[in-house]
N, CA, C and O atoms as CSV, one atom per row, in Angstrom:
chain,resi,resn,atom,element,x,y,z
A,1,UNK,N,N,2.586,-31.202,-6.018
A,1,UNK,CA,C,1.953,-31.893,-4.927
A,1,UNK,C,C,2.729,-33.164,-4.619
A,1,UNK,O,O,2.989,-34.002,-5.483
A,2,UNK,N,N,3.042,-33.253,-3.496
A,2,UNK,CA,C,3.377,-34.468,-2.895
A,2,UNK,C,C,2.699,-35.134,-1.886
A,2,UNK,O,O,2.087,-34.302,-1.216
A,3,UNK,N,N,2.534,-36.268,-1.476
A,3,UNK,CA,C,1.321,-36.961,-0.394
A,3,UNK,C,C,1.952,-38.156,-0.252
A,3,UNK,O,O,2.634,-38.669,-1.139
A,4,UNK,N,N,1.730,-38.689,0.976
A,4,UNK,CA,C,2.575,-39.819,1.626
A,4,UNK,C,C,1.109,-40.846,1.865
A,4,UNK,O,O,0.216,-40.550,2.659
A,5,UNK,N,N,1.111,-41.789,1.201
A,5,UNK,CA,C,-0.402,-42.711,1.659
A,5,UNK,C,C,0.524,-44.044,2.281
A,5,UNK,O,O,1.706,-44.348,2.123
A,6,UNK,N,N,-0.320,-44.527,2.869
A,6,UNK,CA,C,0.162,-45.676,3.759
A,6,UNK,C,C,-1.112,-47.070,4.193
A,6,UNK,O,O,-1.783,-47.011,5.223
A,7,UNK,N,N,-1.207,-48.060,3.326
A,7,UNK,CA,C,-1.878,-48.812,3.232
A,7,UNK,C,C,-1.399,-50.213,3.026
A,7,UNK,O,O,-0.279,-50.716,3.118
A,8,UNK,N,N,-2.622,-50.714,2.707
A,8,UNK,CA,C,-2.525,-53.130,2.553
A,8,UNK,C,C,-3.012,-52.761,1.092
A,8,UNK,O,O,-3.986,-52.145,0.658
A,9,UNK,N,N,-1.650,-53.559,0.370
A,9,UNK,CA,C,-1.796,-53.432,-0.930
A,9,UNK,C,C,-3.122,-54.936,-1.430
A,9,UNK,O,O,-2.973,-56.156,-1.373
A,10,UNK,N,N,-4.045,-54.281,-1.778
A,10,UNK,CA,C,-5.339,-55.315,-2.209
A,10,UNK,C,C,-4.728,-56.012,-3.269
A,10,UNK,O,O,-4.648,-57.204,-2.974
A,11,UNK,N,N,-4.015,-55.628,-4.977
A,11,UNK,CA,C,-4.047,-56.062,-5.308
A,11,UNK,C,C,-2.800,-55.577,-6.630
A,11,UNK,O,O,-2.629,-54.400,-6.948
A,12,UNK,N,N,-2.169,-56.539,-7.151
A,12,UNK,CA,C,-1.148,-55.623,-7.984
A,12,UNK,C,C,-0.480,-56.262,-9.310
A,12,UNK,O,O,-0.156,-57.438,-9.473
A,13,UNK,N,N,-0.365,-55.242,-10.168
A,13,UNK,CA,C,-0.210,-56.296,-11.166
A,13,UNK,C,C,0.799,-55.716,-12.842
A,13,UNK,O,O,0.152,-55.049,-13.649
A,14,UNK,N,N,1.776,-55.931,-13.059
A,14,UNK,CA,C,2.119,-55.409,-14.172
A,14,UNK,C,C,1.556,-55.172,-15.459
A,14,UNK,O,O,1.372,-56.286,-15.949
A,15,UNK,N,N,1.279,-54.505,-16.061
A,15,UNK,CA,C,1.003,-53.512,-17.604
A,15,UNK,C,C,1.729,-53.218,-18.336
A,15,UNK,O,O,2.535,-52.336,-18.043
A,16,UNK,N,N,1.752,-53.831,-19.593
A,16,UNK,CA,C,2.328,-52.801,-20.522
A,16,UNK,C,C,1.831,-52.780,-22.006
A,16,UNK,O,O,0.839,-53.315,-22.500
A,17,UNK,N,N,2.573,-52.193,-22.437
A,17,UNK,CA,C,1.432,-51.955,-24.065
A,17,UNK,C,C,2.188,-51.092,-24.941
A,17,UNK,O,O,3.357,-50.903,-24.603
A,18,UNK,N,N,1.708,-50.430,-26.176
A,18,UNK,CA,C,2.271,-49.525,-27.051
A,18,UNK,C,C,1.449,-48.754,-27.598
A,18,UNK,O,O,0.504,-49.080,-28.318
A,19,UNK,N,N,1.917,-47.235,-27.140
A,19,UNK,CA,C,1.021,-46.373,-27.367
A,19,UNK,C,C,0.798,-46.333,-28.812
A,19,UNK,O,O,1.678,-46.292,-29.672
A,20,UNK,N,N,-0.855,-46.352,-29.051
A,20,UNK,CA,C,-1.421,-45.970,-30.270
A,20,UNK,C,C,-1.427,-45.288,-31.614
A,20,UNK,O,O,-1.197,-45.521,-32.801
A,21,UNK,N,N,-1.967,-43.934,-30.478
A,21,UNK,CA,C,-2.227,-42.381,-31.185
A,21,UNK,C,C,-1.543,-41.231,-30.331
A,21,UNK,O,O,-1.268,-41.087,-29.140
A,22,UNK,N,N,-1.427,-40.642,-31.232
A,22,UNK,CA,C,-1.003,-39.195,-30.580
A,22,UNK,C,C,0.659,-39.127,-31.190
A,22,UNK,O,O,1.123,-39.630,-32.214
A,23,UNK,N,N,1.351,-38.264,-30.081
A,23,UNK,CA,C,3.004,-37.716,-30.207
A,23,UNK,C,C,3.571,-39.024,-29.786
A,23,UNK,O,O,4.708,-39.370,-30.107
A,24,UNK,N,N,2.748,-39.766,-29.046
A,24,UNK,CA,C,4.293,-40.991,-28.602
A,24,UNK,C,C,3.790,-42.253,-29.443
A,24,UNK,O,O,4.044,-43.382,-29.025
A,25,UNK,N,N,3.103,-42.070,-30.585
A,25,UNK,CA,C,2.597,-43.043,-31.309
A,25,UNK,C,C,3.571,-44.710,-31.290
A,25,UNK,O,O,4.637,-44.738,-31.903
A,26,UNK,N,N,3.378,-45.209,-31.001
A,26,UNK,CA,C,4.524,-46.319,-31.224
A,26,UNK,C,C,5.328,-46.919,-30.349
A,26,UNK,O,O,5.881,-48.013,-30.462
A,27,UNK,N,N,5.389,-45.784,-29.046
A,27,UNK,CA,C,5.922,-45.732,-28.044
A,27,UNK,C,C,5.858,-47.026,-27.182
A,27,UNK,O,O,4.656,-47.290,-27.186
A,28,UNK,N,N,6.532,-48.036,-26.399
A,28,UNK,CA,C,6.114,-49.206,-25.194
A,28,UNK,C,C,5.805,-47.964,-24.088
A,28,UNK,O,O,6.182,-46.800,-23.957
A,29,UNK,N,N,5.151,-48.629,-23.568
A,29,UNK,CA,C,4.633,-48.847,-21.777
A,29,UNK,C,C,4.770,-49.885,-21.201
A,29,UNK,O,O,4.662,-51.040,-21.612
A,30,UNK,N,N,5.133,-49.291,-19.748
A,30,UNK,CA,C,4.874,-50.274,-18.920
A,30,UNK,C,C,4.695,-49.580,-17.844
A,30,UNK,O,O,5.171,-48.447,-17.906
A,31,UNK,N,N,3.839,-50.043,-16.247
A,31,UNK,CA,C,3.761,-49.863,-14.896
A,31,UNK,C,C,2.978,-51.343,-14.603
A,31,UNK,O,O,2.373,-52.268,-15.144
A,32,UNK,N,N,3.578,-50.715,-13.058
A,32,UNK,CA,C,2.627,-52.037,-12.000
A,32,UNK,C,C,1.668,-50.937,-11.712
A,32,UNK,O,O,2.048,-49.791,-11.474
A,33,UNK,N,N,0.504,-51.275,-11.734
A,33,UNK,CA,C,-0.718,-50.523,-11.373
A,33,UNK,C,C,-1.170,-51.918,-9.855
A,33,UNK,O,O,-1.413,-53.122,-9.939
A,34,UNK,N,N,-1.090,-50.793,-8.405
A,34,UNK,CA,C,-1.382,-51.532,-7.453
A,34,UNK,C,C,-2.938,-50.229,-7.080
A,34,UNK,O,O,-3.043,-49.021,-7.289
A,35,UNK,N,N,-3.977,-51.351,-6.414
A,35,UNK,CA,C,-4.795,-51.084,-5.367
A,35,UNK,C,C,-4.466,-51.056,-3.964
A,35,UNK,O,O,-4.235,-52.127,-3.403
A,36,UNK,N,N,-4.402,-49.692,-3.156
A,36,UNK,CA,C,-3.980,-49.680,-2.268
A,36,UNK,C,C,-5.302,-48.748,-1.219
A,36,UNK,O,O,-5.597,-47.567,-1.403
A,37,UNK,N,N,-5.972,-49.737,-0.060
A,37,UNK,CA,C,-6.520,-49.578,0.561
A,37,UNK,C,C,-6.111,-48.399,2.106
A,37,UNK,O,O,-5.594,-48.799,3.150
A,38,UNK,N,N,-6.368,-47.505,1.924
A,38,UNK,CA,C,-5.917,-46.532,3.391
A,38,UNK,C,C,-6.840,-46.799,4.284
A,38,UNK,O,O,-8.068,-46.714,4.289
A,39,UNK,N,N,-5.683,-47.289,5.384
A,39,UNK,CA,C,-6.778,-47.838,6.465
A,39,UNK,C,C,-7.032,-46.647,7.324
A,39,UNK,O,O,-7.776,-47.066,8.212
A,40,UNK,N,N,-6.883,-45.823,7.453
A,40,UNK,CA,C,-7.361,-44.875,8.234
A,40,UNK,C,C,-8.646,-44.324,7.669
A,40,UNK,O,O,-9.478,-43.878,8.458
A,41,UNK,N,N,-8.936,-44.315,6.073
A,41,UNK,CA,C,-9.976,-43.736,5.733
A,41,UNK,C,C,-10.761,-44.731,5.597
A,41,UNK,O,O,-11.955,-44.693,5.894
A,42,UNK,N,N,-9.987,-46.018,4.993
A,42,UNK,CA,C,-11.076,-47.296,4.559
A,42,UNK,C,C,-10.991,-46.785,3.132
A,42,UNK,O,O,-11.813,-47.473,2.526
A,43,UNK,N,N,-10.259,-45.683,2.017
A,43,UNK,CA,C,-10.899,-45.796,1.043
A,43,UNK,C,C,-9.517,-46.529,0.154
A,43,UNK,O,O,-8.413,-46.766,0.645
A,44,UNK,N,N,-9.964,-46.803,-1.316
A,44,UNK,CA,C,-8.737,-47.563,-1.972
A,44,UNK,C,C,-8.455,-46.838,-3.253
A,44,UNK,O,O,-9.279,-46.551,-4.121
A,45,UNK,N,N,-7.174,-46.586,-3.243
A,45,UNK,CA,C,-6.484,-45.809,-4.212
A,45,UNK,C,C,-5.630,-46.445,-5.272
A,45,UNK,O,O,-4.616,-47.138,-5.182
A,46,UNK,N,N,-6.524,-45.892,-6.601
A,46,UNK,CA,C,-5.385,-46.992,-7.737
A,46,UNK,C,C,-4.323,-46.016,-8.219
A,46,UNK,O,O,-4.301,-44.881,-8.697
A,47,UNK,N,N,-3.263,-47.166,-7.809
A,47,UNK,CA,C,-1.742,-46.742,-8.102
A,47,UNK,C,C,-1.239,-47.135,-9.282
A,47,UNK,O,O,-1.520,-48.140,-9.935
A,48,UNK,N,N,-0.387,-46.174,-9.536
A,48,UNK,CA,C,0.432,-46.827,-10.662
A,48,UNK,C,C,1.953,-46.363,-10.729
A,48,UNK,O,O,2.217,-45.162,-10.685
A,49,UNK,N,N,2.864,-47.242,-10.826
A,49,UNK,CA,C,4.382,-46.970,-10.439
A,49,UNK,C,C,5.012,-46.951,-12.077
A,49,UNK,O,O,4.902,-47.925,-12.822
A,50,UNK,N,N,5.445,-46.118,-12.335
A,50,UNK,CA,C,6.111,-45.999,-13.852
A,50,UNK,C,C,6.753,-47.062,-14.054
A,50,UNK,O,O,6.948,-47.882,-13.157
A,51,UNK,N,N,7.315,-47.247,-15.673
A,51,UNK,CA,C,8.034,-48.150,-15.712
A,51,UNK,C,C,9.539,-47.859,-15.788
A,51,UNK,O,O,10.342,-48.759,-16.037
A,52,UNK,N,N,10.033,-46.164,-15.497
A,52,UNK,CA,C,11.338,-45.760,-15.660
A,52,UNK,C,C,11.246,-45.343,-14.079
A,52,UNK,O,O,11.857,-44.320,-13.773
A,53,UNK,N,N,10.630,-45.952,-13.177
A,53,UNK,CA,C,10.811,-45.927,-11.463
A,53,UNK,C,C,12.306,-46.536,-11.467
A,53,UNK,O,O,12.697,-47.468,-12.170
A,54,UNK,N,N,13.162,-45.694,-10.384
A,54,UNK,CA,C,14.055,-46.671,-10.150
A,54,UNK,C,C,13.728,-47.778,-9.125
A,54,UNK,O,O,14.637,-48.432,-8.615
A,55,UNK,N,N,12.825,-47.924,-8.916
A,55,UNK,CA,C,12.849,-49.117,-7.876
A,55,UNK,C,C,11.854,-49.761,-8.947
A,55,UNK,O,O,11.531,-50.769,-8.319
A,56,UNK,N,N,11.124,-49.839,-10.213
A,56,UNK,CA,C,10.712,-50.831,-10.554
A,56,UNK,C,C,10.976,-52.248,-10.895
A,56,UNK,O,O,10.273,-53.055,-10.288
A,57,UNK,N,N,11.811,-52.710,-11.710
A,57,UNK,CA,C,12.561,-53.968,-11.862
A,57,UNK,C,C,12.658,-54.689,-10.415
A,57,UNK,O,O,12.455,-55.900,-10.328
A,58,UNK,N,N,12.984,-53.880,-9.255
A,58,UNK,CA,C,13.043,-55.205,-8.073
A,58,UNK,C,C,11.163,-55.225,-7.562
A,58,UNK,O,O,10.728,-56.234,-7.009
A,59,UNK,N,N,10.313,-54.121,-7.813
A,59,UNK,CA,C,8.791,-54.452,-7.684
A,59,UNK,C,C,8.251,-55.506,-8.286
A,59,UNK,O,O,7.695,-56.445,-7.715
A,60,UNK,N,N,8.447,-55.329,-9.753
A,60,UNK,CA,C,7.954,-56.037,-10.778
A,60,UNK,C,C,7.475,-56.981,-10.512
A,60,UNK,O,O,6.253,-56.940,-10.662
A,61,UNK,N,N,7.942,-58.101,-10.082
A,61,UNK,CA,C,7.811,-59.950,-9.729
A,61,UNK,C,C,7.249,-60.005,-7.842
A,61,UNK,O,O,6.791,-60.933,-7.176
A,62,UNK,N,N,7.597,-58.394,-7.447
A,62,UNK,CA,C,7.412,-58.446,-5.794
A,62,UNK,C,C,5.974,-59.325,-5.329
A,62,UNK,O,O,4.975,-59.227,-6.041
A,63,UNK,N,N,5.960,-60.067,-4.253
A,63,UNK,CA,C,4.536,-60.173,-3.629
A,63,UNK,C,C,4.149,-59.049,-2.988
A,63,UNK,O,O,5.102,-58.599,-2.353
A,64,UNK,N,N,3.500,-58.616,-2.912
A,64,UNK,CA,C,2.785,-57.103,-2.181
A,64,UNK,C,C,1.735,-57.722,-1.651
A,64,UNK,O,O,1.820,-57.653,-0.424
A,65,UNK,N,N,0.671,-58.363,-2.038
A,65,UNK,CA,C,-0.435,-58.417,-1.740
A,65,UNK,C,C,-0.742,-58.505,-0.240
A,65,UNK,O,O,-0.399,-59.670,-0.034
A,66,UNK,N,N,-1.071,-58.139,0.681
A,66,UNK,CA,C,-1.366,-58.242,1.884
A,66,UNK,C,C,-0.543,-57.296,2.686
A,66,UNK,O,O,-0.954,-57.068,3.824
A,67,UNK,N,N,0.925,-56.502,2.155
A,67,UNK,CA,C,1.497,-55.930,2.617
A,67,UNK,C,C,1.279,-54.571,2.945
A,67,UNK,O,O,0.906,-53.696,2.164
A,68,UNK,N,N,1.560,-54.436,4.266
A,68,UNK,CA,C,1.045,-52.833,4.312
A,68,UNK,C,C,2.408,-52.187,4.152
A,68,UNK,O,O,3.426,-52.554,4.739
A,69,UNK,N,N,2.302,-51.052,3.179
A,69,UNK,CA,C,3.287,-50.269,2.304
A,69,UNK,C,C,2.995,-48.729,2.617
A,69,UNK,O,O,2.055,-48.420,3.349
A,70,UNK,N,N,4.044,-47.537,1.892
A,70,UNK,CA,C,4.042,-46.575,2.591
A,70,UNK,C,C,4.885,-46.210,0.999
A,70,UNK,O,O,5.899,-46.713,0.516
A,71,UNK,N,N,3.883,-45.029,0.432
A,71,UNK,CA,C,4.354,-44.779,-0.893
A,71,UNK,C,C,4.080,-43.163,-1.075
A,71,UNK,O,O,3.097,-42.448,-0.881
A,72,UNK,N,N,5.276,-42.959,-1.491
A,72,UNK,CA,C,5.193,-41.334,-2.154
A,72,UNK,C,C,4.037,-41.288,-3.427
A,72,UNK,O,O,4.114,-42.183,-4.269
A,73,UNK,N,N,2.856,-40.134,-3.581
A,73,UNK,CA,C,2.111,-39.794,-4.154
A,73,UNK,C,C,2.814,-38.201,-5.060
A,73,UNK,O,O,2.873,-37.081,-4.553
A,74,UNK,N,N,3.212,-38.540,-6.307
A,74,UNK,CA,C,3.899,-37.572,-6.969
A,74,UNK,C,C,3.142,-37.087,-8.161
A,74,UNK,O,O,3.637,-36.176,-8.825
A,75,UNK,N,N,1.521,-37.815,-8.636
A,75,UNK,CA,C,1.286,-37.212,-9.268
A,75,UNK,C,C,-0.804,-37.974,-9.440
A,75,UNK,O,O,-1.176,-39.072,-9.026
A,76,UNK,N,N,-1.434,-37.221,-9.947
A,76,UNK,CA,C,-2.710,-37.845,-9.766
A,76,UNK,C,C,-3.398,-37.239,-11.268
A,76,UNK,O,O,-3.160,-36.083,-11.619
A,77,UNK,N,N,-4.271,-38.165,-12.096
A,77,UNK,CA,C,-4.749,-37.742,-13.071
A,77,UNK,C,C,-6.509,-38.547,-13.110
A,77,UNK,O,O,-6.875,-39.619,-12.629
A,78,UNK,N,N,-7.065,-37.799,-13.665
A,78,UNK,CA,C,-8.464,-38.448,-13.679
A,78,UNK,C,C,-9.087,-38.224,-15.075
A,78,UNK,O,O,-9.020,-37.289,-15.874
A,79,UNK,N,N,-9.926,-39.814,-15.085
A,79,UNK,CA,C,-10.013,-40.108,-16.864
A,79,UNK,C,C,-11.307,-41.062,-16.338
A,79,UNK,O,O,-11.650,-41.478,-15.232
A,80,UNK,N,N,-11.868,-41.194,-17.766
A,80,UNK,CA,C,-12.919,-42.245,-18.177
A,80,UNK,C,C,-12.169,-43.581,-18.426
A,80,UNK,O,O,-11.221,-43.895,-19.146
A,81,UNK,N,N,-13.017,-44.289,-17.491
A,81,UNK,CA,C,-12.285,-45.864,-16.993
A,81,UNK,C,C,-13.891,-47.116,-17.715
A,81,UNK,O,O,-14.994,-47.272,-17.191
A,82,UNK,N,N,-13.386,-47.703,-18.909
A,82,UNK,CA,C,-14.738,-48.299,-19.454
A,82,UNK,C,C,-14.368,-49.407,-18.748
A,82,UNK,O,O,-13.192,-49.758,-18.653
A,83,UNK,N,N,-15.925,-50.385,-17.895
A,83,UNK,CA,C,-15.587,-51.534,-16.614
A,83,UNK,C,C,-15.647,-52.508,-17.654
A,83,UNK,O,O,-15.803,-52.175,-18.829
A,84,UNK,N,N,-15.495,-54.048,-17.175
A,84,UNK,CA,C,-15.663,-55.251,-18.349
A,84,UNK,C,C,-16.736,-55.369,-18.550
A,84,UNK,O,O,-16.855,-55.976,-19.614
A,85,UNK,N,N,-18.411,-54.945,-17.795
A,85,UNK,CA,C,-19.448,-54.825,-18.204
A,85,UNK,C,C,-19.854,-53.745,-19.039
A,85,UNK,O,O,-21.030,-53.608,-19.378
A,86,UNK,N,N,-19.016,-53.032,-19.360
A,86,UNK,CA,C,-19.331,-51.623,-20.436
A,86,UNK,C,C,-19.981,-50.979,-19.890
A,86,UNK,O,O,-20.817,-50.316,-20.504
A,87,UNK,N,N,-19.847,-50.888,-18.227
A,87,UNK,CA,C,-20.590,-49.267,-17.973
A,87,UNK,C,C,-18.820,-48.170,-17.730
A,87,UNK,O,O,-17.802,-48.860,-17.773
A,88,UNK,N,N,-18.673,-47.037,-17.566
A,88,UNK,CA,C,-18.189,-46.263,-17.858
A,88,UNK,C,C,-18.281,-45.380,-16.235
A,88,UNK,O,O,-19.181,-45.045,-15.465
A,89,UNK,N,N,-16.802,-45.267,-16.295
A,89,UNK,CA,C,-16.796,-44.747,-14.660
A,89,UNK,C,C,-15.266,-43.379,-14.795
A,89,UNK,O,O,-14.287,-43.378,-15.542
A,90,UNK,N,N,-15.647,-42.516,-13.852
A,90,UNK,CA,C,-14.325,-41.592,-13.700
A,90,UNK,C,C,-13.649,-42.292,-12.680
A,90,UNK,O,O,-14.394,-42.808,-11.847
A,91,UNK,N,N,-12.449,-42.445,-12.524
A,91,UNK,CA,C,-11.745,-43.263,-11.848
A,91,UNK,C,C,-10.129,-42.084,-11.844
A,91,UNK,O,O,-9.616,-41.438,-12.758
A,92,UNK,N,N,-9.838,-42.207,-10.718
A,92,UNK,CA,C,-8.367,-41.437,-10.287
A,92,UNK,C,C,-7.464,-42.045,-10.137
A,92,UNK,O,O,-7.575,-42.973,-9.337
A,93,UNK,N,N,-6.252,-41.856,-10.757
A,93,UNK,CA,C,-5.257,-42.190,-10.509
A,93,UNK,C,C,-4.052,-41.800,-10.233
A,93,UNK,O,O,-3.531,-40.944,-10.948
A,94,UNK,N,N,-3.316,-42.390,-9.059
A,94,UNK,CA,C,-2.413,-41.814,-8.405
A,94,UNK,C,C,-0.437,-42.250,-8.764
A,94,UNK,O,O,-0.009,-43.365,-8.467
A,95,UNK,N,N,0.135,-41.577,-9.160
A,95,UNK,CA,C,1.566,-42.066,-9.659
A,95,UNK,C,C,2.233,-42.024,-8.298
A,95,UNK,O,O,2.347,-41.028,-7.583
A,96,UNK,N,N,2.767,-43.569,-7.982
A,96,UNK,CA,C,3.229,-43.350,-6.840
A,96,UNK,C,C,4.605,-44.192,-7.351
A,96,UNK,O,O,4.793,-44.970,-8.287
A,97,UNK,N,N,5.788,-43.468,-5.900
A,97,UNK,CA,C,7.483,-43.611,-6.190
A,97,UNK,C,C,7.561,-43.893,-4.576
A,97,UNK,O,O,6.710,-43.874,-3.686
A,98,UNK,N,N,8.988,-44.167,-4.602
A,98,UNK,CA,C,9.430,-44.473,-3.102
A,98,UNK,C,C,9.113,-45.920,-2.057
A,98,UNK,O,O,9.447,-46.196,-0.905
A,99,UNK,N,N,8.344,-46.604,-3.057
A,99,UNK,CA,C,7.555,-47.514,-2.074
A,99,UNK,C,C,8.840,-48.480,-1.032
A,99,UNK,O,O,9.947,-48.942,-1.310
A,100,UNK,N,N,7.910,-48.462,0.373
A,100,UNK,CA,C,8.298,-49.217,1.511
A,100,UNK,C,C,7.714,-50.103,2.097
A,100,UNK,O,O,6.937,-49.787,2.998
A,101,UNK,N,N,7.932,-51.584,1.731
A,101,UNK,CA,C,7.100,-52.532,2.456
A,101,UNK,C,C,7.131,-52.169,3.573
A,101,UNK,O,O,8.011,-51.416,3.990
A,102,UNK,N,N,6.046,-52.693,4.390
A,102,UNK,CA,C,6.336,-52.074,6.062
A,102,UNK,C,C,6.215,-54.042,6.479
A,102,UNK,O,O,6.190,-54.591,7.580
A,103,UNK,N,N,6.176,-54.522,5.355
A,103,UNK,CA,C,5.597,-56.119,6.033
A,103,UNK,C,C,4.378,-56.388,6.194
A,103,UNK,O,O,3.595,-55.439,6.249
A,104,UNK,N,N,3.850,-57.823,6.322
A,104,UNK,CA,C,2.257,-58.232,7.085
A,104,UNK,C,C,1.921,-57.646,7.745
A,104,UNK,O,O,2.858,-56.935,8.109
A,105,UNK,N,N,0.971,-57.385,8.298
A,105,UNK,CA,C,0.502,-57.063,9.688
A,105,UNK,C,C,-0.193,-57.801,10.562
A,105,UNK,O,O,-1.165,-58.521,10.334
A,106,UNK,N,N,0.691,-57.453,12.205
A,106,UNK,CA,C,0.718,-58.844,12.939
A,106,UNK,C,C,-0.679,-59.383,13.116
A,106,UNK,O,O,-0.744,-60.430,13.759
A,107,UNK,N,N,-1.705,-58.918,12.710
A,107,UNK,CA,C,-3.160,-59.308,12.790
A,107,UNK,C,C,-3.186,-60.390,11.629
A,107,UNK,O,O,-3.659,-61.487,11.925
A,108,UNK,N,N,-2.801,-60.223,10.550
A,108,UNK,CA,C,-2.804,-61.237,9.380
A,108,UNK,C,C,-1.801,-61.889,9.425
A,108,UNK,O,O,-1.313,-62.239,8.350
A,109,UNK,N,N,-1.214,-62.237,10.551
A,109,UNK,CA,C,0.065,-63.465,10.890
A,109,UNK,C,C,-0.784,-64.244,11.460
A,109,UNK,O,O,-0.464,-65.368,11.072
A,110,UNK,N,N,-1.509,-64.317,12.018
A,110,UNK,CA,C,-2.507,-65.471,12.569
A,110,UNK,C,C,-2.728,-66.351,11.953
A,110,UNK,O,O,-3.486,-67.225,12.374
């Protein structure tokens, strides 16, 4: 599956960590996990850009926030997401590559 979404990035932010348990026990991580609002639907999709993206390192430090962007959707997984109030939610997530600032939008140049 491939899918082209095109939205105003709400909000974005680098991750990383070292896997636990399992086969990659020990392993680093890293992604920028962005919120990205589709304005055509109104709904908001959490992203997450690997950390072996070739375009990550120039994302990393990027401002996004307010930018409407245009990102390849290459992969989507869905899991139990515990909130900071400890209720417990299914939440989707989308692996996205390719990203293209498109810039502000001239409505939020005002």
């Amino acid at each position: 599956m491939v899918a082209i979404l095109t939205g105003i990035v709400l909000n974005k932010r680098p991750l990383s960590g070292v896997t636990e348990n399992g086969a990659h026990a020990g392993e680093e991580w890293r992604f920028i996990a962005m919120e990205i609002n589709d304005m055509r639907f109104g709904r908001v999709w959490s992203c997450q850009m690997r950390g072996d993206d070739p375009q990550y390192d120039d994302l990393e430090d990027a401002d996004l926030v307010g930018h409407k962007v245009k990102v390849t959707v290459s992969a989507q997984t869905a899991g139990e997401r515990t909130l900071k109030d400890g209720r417990k939610i299914m939440q989707i997530r989308s692996q996205i590559t390719n990203l293209k600032d498109l810039g502000v939008p001239a409505d939020e140049d005002e």
